[in-house]
N, C-alpha and C positions, 0 to 999 in steps of 0.2 A: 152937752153938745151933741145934737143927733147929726149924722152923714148918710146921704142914699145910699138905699138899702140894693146887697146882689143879690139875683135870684138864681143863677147856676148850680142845676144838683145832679146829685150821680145816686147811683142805683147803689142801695150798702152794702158791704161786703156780705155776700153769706158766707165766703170760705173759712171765716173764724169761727165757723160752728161746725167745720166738720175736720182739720189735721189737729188743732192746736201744737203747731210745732211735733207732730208723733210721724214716728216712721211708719209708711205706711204698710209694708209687709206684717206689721200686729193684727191686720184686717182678718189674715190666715189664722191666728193662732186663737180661733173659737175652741178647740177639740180639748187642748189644757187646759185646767184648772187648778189655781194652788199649786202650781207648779215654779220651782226656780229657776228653771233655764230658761237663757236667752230668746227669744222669738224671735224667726227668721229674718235676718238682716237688722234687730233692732239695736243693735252696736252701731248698725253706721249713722244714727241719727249724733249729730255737731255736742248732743247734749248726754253722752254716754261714753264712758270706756271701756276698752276691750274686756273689763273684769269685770264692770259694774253688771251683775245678773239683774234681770227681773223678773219680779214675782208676782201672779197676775191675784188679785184681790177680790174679796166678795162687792165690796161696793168701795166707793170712791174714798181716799184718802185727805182730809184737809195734812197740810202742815204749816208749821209757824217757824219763820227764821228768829233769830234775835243776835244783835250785835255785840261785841264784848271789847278791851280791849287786848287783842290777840287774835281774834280770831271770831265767828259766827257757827251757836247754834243751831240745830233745826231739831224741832220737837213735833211728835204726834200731837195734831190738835185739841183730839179726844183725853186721849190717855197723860198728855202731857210728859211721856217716855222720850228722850234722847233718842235721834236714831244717826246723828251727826255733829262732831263736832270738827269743824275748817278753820285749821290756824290760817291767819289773815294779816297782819302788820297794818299798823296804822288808824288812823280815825277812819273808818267804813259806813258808808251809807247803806240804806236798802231802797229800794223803789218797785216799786210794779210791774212786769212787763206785759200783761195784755193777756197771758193764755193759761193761764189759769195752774201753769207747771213751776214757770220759770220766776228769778226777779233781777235787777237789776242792780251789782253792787256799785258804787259809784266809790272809784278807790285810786291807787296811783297807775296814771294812764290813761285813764279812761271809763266807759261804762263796761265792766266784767260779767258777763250770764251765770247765773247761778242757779243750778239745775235744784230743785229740793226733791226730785225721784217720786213725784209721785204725778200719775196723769191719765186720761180716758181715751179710748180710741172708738170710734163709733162702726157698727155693724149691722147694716140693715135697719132694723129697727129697734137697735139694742145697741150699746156698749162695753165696753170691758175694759176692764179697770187695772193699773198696775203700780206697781212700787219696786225703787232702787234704790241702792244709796244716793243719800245727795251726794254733789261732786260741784267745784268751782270749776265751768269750763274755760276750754281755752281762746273762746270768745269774746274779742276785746273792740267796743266799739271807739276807737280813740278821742280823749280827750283831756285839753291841755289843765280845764276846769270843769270835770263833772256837775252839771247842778240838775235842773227840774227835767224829771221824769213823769209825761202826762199819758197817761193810760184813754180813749175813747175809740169806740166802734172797732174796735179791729185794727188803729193806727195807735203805733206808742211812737213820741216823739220825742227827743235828748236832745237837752240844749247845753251848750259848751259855754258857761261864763268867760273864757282866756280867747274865745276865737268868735265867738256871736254864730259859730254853726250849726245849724238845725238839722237834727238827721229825724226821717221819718223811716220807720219800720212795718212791716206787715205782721202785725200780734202773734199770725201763726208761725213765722218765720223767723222770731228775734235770735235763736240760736245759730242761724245762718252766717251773720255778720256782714251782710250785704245790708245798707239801706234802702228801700225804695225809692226813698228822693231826699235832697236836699234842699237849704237853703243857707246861704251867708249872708248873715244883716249888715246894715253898716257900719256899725263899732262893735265889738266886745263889750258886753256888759253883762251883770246879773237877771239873766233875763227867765222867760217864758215861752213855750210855745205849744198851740194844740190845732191840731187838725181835723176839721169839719166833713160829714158828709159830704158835701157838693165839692171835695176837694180845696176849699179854701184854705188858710191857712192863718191863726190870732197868732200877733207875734207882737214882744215888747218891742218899746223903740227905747234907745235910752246910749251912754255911753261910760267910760268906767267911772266916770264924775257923778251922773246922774241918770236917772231914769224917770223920763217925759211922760209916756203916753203909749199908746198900741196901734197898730197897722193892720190890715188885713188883705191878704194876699192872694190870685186866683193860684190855679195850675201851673200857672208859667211863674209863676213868682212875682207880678206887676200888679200893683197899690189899687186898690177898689174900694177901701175906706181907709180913715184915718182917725186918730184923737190926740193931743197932747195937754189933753187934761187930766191928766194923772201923776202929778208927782210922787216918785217914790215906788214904783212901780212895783209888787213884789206878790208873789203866788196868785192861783188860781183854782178856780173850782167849776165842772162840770154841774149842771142842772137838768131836771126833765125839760125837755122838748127841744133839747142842745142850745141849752142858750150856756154864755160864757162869762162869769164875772172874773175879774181882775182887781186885786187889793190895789187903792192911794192912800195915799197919807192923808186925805180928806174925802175919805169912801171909798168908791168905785166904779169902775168899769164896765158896766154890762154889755154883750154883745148877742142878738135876739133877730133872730128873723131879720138877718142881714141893717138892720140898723145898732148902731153905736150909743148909749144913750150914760150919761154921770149919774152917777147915786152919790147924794151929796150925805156928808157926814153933817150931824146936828155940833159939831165943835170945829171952828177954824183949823185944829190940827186935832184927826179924828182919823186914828192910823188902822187900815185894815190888811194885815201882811200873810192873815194862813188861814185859810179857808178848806172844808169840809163840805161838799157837796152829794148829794143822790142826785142820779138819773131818773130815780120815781120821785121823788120831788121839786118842785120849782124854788122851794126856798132853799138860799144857802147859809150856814153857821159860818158867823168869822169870827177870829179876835178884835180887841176896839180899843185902843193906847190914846191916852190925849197930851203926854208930857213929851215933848220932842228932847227935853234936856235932861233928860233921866236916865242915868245910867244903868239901870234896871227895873223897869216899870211893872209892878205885880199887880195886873189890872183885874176888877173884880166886874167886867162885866162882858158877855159879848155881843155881837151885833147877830142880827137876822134879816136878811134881805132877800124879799120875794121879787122873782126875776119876772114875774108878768106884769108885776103893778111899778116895779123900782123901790120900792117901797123899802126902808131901812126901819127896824125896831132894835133897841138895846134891850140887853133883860140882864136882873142885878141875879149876882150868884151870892151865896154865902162865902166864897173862899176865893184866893186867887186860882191861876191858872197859868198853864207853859204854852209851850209852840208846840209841844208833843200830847197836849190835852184833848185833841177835837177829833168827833169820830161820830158818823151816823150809825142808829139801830135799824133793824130787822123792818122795822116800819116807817123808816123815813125820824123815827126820832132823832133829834140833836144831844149829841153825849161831849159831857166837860170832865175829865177827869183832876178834879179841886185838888190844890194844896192840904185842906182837911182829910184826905185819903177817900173822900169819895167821889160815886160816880153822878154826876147830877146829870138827871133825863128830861129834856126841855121838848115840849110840845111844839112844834115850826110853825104851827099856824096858831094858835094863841098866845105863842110869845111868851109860857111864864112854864120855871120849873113846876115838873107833876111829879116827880121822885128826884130822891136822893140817897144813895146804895152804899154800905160802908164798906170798903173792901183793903184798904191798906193803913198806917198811923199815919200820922200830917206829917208832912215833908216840907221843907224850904228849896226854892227855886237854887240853883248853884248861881252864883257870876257869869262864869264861862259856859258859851251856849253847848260848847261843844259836851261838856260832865256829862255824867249818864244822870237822869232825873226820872222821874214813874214816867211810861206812855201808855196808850192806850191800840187798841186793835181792835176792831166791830169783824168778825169773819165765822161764817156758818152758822148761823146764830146767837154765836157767843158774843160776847168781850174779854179780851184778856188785857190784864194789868199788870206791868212789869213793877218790885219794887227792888229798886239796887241795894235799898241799904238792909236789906234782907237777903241779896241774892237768890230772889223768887219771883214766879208768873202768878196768877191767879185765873180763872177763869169765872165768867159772873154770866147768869141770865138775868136778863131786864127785866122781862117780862116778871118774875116772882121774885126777882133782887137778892135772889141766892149768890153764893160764892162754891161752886158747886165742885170743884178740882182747884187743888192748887199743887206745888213742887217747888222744889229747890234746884235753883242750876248751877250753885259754885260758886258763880261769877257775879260780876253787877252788871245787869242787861242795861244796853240804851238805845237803841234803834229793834223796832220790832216791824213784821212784816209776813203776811202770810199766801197761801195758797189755796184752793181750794179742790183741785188734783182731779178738774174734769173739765169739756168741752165749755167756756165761757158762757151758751148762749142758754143752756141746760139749768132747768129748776134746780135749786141748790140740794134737795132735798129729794130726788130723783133717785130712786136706789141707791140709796145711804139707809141705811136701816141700822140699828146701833142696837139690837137685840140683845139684852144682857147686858148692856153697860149699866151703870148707876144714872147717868143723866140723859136722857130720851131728848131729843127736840120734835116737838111732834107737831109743832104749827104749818099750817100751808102758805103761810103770806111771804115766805121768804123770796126773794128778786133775785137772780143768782145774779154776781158780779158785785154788787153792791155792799158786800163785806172783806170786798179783794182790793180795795182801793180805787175801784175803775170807777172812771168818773171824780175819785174827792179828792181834793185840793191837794198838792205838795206841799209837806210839814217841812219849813224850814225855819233857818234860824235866825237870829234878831240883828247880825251883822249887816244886812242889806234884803 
């Protein structure tokens, strides 16, 4: 079903490449080095306390959250060193927040900011780099149902399953707890939503019974396309040249250059729910279920759908796969972390696995979507691999299929999520120098953002 296309655009943000949420008085503090004290007025930034010092760094810090239950770790990305642990109650999500410091816990309440203390302040033609404790701030964006957190260009957008309201945020700003703009759909349901350059705004239709089809909204919030050919409505994934796919239970939704168009599944019932997208790439990685009556479906294959042609390919894996399996590489590769404990590296444009990386023993899927089960994280050129029943991370390079750091966290990790603790729009690989470590990343093709989650699909779970 295609719908006339809008053509209304806006100039993109450039201000997510120069605060990322940082107080700006850090702009002063060139003259320090390796120093622990505060930077003038950097306490009053929403995402600090009065005790939290920081410490200004040689070059940029990644870190990685991970969930437990109790509470969330945060680890040095490199070193895989503890430098945080936030007792937390409850089943805790993680999500993205846009700037490269911050993430989003999705908890009782609402969406919570969760500072992980590490971040870039830019100067002239230079940066400077610092680190603090993480800290769970007191930043609460309310909500009755936390669910899909979409990270693109500078806008993160939270959608509230229990009220259908859509908060949009300014990436640089999410520790503020003001949203830029709103919208309220018209029912509650398990929804979606991302916001587009030209201010438009993809938004599920659906209600707590079902979910239809998608809308597309100007500035003002008034209907400029539509679709209700999507039953089952569930995640999404950013592509290069901002086109927008949305999982049906018989394919998907693409949205391209202001037209709407289906991507039909080759199975009457051909479920596509969690998708993994790049911005450098046009194709996106989904899952691909064809048993509607299955109480636990360990599908062994999944789809690939190139957003310029529509074009849907399935490609067979050796092993099943979760909701927490899918994750792009450094170069637009499609990554499946298998039930066999590895990581299968799928070519996007050819369609067929080229590697397969052993990095954990084989696991079985839990029942409950909520269990902690292996995930995956593609960030700073790594991949790290959580395995619960070990209570350890791993960390793997694609490229030579090493397993190159691994550790122990105590716990059994189940939600993971990282940071990359500089200015969003900044080469990943930009004064990061890792002189003296054991593992060097020394390629240049790395995209910054594209291993922070911005842009790839919301991992969710099989309830809706």
């Amino acid at each position: 079903m295609n719908t006339p296309s809008f053509t209304r655009r806006r100039t993109r943000r450039a201000a997510v490449a120069v605060a990322a949420a940082l107080p700006l008085a850090l702009l002063g503090a060139c003259a320090s080095t390796g120093s622990s004290a505060v930077p003038e007025e950097a306490e009053a930034t929403p995402s600090a306390s009065e005790s939290n010092a920081a410490t200004e760094a040689q070059s940029r810090t990644a870190r990685i959250a991970v969930t437990y239950d109790g509470g969330i770790k945060v680890l040095d990305a490199l070193s895989l060193e503890e430098v945080g642990d936030i007792p937390l109650d409850g089943f805790n999500r993680l999500n993205p927040a846009g700037d490269e410091r911050h993430l989003m816990v999705s908890t009782t309440g609402g969406f919570q900011v969760l500072d992980l203390g590490t971040w870039a302040q830019a100067h002239g033609d230079h940066a400077h780099y610092w680190t603090a404790d993480p800290v769970l701030t007191d930043t609460v964006y309310p909500a009755t149902e936390p669910g899909h957190v979409v990270v693109h260009e500078g806008r993160t957008a939270l959608f509230d399953d229990g009220t259908g309201e859509v908060s949009i945020l300014d990436a640089e700003h999410v520790a503020d707890g003001e949203p830029a703009r709103s919208e309220t759909l018209p029912a509650p349901h398990h929804g979606v939503a991302v916001e587009l350059t030209d201010d438009t705004l993809v938004v599920s239709e659906g209600t707590e019974e079902e979910r239809t089809g998608i809308r597309v909204l100007d500035a003002d919030g008034e209907e400029l396309a539509a679709s209700d050919d999507c039953p089952g409505v569930h995640g999404e994934a950013m592509a290069a040249d901002e086109a927008v796919l949305i999982g049906c239970e018989d394919g998907a939704i693409l949205v391209r250059d202001g037209e709407i168009t289906k991507v039909d599944a080759p199975d009457s019932y051909g479920r596509i729910g969690n998708q993994a997208g790049s911005e450098e790439s046009p194709v996106v990685l989904g899952d691909y279920k064809v048993d509607p009556d299955a109480e636990l479906e360990r599908p062994e294959r999944v789809s690939l759908i190139d957003t310029r042609s529509g074009e849907l390919t399935l490609v067979d894996l050796p092993s099943s796969y979760t909701f927490r399996s899918l994750a792009r590489g450094d170069d637009g590769e499609a990554l499946v972390l298998g039930t066999d404990g590895q990581v299968h590296v799928i070519d996007p444009e050819k369609g067929e696995v080229v590697d397969s990386i052993e990095v954990i023993d084989a696991w079985e899927e839990p029942l409950e979507w909520q269990e902690p089960r292996p995930s995956i994280l593609a960030l700073d050129g790594s991949v790290y691999v959580t395995d619960p029943a070990d209570g350890a991370i791993h960390a793997v390079d694609v490229q030579t299929g090493e397993v190159w750091k691994s550790a122990e966290l105590g716990v059994a990790p189940n939600e993971i999520a990282g940071v990359l603790g500089e200015m969003p729009d900044h080469d990943a690989h930009e004064g990061h120098d890792h002189e003296g470590d054991e593992h060097v990343h020394e390629d240049e093709g790395h995209e910054d953002g594209e291993h922070a989650h911005e842009g790839e699909g919301h991992e969710d779970h099989e309830e809706g």
